[in-house]
C-alpha positions as CSV (number, residue, x, y, z in Angstrom):
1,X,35.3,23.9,121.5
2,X,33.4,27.3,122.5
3,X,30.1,28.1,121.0
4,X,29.4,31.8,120.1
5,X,26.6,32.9,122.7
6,X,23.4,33.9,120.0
7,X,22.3,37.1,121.2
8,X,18.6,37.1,121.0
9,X,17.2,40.0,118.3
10,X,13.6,40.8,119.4
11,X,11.3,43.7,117.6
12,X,11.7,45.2,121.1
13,X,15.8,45.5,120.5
14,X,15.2,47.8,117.6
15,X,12.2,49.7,119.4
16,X,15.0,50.2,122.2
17,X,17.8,51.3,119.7
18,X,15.0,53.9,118.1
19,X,13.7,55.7,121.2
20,X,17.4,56.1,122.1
21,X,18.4,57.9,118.4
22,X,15.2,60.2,119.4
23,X,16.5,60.8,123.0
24,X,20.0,61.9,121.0
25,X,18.0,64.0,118.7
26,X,19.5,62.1,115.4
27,X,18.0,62.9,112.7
28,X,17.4,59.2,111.3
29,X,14.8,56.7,112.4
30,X,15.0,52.7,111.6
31,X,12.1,50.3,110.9
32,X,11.0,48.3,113.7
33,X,11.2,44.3,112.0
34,X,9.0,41.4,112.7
35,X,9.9,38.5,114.9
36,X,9.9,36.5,111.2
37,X,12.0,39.1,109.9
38,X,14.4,38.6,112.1
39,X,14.7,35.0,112.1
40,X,14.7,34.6,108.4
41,X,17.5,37.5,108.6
42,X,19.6,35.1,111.0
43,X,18.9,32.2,109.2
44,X,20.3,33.6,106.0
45,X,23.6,31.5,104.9
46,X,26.3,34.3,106.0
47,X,28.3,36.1,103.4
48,X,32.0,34.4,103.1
49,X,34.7,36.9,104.3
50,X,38.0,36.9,102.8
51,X,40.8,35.4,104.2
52,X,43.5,38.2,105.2
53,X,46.9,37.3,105.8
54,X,48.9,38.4,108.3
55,X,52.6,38.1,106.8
56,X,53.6,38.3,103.2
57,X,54.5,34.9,101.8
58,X,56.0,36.3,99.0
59,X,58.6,38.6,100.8
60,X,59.5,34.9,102.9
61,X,59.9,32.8,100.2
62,X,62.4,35.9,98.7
63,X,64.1,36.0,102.0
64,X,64.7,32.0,101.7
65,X,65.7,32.2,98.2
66,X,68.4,35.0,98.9
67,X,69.5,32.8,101.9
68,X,70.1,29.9,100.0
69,X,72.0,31.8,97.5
70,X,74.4,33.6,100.2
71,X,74.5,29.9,101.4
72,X,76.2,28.8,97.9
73,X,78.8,31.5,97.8
């Protein structure tokens, strides 16, 4: 099994992120967290995302259905 490589957040990461949104000229500016900040931010238990399904069960278990009744006949 793989682990995720943790990408290290620093105060210096957001400093980096807000001298390039004044280079651009945006029209926004962020707040530069603390080291503690930042680790209780990543600590945090993570918000469960919804599982999404790929195929519709429902439209299977219709096809099998109408199979089994073509089957019959």
């Amino acid at each position: 099994m793989t682990e995720k490589k943790k990408v290290r957040i620093t105060p210096e990461t957001y400093q980096k992120m807000e001298d390039e949104f004044r280079e651009e000229g945006l029209a926004f500016t962020i707040t530069i967290p603390t080291q503690e900040e930042i680790d209780r931010w990543q600590a945090e238990i993570p918000i469960p995302t919804p599982v999404v399904h790929n195929h519709d069960m429902v439209a299977e278990m219709w096809e099998e259905h109408r199979r089994k009744d073509l089957d019959k006949e």
